[in-house]
C-alpha positions in Angstrom: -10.5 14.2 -16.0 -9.6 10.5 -17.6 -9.4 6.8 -17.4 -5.8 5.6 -17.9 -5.9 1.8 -19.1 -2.6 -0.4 -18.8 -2.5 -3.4 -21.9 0.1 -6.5 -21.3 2.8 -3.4 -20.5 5.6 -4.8 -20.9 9.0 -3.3 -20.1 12.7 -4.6 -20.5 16.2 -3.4 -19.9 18.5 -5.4 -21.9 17.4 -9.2 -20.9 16.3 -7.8 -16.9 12.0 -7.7 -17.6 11.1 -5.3 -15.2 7.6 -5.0 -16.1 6.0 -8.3 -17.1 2.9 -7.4 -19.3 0.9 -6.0 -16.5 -3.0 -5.5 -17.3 -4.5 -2.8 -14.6 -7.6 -0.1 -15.4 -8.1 3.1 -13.9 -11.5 4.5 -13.7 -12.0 8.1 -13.9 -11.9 10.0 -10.6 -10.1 7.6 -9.1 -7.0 6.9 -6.5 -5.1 4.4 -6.9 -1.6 3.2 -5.2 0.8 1.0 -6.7 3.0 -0.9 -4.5 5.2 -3.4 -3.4 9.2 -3.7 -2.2 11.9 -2.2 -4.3 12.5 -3.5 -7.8 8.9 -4.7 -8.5 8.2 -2.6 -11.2 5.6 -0.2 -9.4 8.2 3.0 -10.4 8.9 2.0 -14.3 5.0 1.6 -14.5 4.1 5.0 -13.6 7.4 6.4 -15.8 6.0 4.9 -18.8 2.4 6.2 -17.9 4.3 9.8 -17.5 6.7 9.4 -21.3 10.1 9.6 -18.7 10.3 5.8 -19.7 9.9 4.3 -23.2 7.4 1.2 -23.6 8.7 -2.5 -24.5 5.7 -3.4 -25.1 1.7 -3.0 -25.2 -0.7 0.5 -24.9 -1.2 3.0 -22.6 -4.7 4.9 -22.7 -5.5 8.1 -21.4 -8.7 9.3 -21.5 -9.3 6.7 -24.2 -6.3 7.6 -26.3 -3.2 5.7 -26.8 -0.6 7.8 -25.8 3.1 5.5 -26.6 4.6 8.2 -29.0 3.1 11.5 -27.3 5.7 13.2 -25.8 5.0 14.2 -21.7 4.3 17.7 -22.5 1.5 16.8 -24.7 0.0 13.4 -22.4 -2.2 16.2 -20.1 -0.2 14.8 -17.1 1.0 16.4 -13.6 3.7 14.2 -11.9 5.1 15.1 -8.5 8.6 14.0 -7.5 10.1 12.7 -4.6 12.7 15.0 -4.9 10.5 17.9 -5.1 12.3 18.9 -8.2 11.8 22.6 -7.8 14.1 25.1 -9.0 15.9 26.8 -6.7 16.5 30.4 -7.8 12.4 30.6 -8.4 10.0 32.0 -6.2 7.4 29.5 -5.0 4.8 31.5 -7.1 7.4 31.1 -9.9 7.6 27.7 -9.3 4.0 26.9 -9.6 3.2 29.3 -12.5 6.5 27.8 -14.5 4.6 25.0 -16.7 1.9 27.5 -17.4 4.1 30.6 -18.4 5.5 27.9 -21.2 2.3 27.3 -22.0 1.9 31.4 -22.3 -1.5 31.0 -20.6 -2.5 35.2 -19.8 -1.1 36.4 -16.3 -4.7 36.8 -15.1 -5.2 33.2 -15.5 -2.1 31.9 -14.0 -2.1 34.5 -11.3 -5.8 33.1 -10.3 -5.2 29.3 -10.5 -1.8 30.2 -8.3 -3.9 31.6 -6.2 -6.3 29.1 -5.5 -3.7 25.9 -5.5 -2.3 28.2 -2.9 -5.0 28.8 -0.7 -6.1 25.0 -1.1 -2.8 24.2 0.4 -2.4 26.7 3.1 0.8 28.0 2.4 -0.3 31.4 0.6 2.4 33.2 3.2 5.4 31.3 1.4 4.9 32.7 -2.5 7.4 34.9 -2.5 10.2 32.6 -0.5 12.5 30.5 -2.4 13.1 26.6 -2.1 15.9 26.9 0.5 13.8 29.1 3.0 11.1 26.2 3.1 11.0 23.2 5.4 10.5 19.4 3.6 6.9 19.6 4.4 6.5 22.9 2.7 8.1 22.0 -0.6 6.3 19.3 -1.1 3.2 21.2 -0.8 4.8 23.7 -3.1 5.0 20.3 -5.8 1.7 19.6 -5.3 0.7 23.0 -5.7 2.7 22.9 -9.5 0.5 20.0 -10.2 -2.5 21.7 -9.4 -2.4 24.6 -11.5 -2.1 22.3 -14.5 -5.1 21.4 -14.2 -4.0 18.1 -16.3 -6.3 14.7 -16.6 -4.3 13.1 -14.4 -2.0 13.2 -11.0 1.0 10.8 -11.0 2.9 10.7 -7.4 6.7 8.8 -7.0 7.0 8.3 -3.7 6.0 11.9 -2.8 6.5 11.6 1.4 9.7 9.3 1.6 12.4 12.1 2.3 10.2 13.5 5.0 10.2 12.6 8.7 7.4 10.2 10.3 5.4 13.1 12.0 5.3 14.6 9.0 4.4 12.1 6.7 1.0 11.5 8.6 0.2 15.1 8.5 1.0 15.0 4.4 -0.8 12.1 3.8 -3.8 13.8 5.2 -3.3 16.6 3.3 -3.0 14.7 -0.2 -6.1 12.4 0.9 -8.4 15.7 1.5 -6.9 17.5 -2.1 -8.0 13.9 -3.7 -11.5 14.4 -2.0 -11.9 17.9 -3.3 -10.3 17.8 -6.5 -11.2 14.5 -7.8 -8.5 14.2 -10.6 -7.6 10.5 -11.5 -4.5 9.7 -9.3 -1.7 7.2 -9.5 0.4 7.3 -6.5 3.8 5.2 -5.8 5.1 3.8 -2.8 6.7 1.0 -1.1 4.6 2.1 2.4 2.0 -0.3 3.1 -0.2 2.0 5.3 0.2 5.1 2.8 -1.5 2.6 0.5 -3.7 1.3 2.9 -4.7 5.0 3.8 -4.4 6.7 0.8 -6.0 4.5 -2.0 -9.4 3.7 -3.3 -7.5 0.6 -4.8 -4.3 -1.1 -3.9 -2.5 -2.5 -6.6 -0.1 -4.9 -5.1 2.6 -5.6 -7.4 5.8 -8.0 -6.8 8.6 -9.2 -9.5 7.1 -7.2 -12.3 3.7 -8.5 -12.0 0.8 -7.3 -10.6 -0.4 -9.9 -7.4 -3.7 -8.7 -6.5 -5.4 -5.7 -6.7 -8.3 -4.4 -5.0 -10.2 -1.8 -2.2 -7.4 -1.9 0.9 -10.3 -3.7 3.4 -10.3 -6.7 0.4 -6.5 -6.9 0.1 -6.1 -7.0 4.4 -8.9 -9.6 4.9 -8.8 -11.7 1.5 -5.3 -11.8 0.0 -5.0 -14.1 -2.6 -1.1 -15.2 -2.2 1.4 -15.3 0.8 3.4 -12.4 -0.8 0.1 -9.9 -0.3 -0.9 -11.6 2.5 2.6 -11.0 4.5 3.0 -7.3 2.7 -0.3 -6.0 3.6 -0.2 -5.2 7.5 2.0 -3.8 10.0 3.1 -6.3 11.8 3.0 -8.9 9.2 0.4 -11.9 9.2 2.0 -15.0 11.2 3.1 -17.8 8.7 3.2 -21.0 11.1 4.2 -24.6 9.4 1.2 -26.6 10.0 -1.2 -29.8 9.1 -4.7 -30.5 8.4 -6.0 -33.4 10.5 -9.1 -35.1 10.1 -11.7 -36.3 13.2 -14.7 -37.2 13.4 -15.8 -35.2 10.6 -14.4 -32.1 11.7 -11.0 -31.0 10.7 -7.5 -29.8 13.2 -5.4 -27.2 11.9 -1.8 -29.2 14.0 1.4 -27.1 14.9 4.7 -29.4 15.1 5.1 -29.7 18.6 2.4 -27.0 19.8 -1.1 -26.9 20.0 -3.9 -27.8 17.7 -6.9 -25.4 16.6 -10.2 -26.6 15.3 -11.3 -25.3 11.9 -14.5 -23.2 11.5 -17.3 -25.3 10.8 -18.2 -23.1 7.5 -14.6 -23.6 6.2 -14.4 -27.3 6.6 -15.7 -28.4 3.0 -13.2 -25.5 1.5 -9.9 -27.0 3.6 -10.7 -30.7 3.4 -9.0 -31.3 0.3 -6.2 -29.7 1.4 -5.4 -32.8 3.9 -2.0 -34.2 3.6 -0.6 -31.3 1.8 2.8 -28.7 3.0 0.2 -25.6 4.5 1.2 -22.4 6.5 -1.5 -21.3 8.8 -1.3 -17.6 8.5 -3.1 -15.3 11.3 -2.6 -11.5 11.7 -1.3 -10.3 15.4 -4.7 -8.7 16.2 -6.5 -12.1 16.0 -3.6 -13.7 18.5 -4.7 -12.0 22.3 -5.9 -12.1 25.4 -8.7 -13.8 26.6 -11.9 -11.8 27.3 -15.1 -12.5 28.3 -17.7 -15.0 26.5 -15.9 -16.1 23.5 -16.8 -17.4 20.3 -16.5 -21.0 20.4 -13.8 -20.0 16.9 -11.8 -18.4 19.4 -9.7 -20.7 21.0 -7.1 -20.3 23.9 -3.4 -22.1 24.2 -0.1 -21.8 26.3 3.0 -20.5 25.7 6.4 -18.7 26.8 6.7 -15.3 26.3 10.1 -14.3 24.4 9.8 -10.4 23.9 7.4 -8.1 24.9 7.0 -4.6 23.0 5.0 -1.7 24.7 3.4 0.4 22.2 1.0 2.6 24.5 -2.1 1.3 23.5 -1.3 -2.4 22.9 1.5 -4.4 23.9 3.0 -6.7 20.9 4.1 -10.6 22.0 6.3 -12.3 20.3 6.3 -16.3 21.2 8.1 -19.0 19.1 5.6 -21.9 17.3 6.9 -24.6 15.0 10.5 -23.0 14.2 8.2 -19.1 13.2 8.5 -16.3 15.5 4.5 -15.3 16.7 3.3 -11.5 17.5 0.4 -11.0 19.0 -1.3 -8.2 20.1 -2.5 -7.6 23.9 -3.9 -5.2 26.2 -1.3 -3.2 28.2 -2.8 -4.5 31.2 -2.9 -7.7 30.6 0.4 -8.6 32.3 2.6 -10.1 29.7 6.0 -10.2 30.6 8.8 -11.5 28.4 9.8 -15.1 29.7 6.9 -16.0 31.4 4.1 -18.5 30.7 0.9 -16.7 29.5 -2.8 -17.8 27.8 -3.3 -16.3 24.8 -6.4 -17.2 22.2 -6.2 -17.6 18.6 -9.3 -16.2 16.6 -9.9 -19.1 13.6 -12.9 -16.8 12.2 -9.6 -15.0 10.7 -7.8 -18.0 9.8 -5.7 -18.6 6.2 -4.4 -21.6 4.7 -1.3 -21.3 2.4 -0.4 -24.1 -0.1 3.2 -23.8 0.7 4.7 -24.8 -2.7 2.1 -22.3 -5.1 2.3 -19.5 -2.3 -1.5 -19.6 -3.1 -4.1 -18.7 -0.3 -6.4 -21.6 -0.2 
C-alpha cells in the first residue's frame, strides 16, 4: 500500500491549462473521489497519476517516490476503465490473469489470486465466459477483478459506473464501497456524480476550472462549503441561492428577500454576518431545511407564505418548488402534508442551516 502526494500539478494543452498546479495528499489506505462537472480537470489528474498523461508541471509521489518519468507498467498502479477495456476474445479468467502472465508470475500464483478476486466478487460462475456473454454489471466486476489480482499500491477508478443503468449503479457502488472496506488499497476514484462521491469517499475533492475548490470528509463539504460552486454541487437537489440583504434592528440582524419575507439571523451568527451589511449576498438554504411546519419549533425555525408553482412526488417526500426574489425555491415536504401546485401553503425556513454568499468573491461568509 502507498501515499500518493500531488505538488503544484500542473498540466497544459497548447495555451488551454487544464490542471492549474493543484496541491492534494493521499494518505495511505485511503478513498478518495475527485469530482466536479466536465472539463475541470478531475480526469487529466488521475491520467497523469496513472503515466497515460504526461506532466506540465510539478511531482507526483507514490509511496514516497517521485514517479514523472516511470513508465505505467513500472508505477505499481491498477486503473479501471469506464469502458471496461477488456479484450474480447479472452476468457474472464484470461482477462484477469493477463497483466500477471506478462509479468510471468507461476500459474499456481495467478491461478490462486484469480481465484480469490473471483470469489471476492461473486462472479466465480462467469470465468470461463467471454466479454460478450456478460451483462454491464458483470464486466465491470470482471475490471475490478483485473485490478485486484495486481495486487498494486494503488486503485485508480475513471468513472467506473457511468455506462451502467441507475439500478445498477447503486448495487455497484456498494459493491466497490465493501472491496474498499476489505481490501484497504489507497483509491482514487473519478466522477462527475455527486452522491457516488458523497457515498463512496473518505474525502471529497471538489475540483472546478482546473483547481481544486475544497476538499474534505463528504459530511464537511454538505454542511460547510466554502464557495457557492461546492455549495450548489454538493447535494441533490441543489442548495437555494436567493438574492438577499442584511438589515440591522435593534441589535439583531434580518436576512430581507426583495419583495418576500424577512428571516431573523441566529443569535450565534450575528457578530460573524454583521460586517457583511450593505454588501450583494445570496442566502443559500438546502431543500431539507425549507418544510412543513411541525410541532414546537426552534425559535431559528421560522414560518412564511407562499404560492405553490410545482409540486414533485417522490414517495417519501414531496419536492416544492415556489418562486422568491426572481430564484426558483425547492423544498422538501411530507407527502401528506397537502401541497398542491398553485395553491397558497406555510412553509418554515430552518436559519440554524443558513449560508451567506458574498456574491461578487462566490465566497461563503
Amino acid at each position: 500500500m502507498a501515499d500518493v502526494q500531488l505538488r503544484k500539478l500542473v498540466k497544459r494543452y497548447d495555451e488551454v491549462e487544464a490542471v492549474r498546479g493543484i496541491d492534494l495528499d493521499i494518505a495511505d489506505h485511503e478513498f478518495v473521489v475527485l469530482v466536479g462537472p466536465s472539463g475541470c480537470g478531475k480526469t487529466t489528474t488521475l491520467r497523469m497519476i496513472a503515466g497515460l498523461e504526461e506532466i506540465t508541471d510539478g511531482d507526483i509521489r507514490i509511496a514516497g517516490e517521485v514517479v514523472n518519468d516511470i513508465p505505467p507498467k513500472d508505477r505499481d498502479i491498477a486503473m479501471v476503465f469506464q469502458n471496461y477495456a477488456l479484450y474480447p476474445h479472452m476468457t474472464v479468467t484470461e482477462n484477469m490473469s493477463f497483466g500477471l502472465r506478462l509479468k510471468r508470475f507461476a500459474q499456481e500464483v495467478i491461478s490462486g489470486r484469480v481465484s480469490k478476486a473471483a470469489q471476492i466478487l461473486d462472479i466465480r460462475e462467469l470465468l470461463e465466459r467471454k466479454p460478450r456473454q456478460l451483462s454491464g454489471g458483470q464486466r465491470q466486476r470482471v475490471a475490478m477483478g483485473r485490478a485486484i489480482v495486481r495486487h498494486a499500491k494503488v486503485f485508480l477508478f475513471d468513472e467506473p459506473l457511468s455506462n451502467l443503468d441507475a439500478k445498477l449503479r447503486v448495487q455497484m457502488r456498494t459493491e466497490i464501497k465493501k472491496l474498499h472496506l476489505r481490501l484497504r488499497t489507497t483509491t482514487v476514484y473519478v466522477t462527475h456524480d455527486q452522491v457516488e462521491a458523497m457515498t463512496l469517499a473518505d474525502r471529497v475533492v471538489v475540483m472546478n476550472n482546473g483547481r481544486i475548490e475544497q476538499a474534505g470528509a463528504p459530511t464537511e463539504l454538505y454542511a460547510s462549503p466554502r464557495t457557492r460552486f461546492v455549495a450548489g454541487f454538493i447535494g441533490s437537489p441543489a442548495m437555494n441561492f436567493i438574492p438577499c440583504a442584511l438589515e440591522k434592528a435593534s441589535g439583531a440582524l434580518r436576512v430581507a428577500i426583495p419583495g418576500g419575507p424577512s428571516f431573523d439571523v441566529p443569535e450565534d451568527r450575528t457578530a460573524r454576518y454583521a460586517p457583511s451589511a450593505g454588501r450583494k449576498l445570496l442566502f443559500g438554504l438546502r431543500p431539507e431545511h425549507i418544510t412543513e411546519p411541525g410541532g414546537a419549533e426552534h425559535r431559528s425555525v421560522q414560518a412564511f407564505e407562499t404560492v405553490l408553482e410545482v409540486t414533485e412526488p417522490m414517495g417519501m417526500e414531496t419536492l416544492v418548488y415556489f418562486p422568491l426574489a426572481g430564484a426558483q425555491v425547492c423544498g422538501r415536504v411530507d407527502p401528506g402534508a397537502g401541497a398542491m401546485p398553485n395553491k397558497r401553503m406555510t412553509l418554515v425556513a430552518d436559519m440554524r442551516h443558513m449560508h451567506l454568499i458574498d456574491e461578487e468573491s462566490g465566497l461563503v461568509l
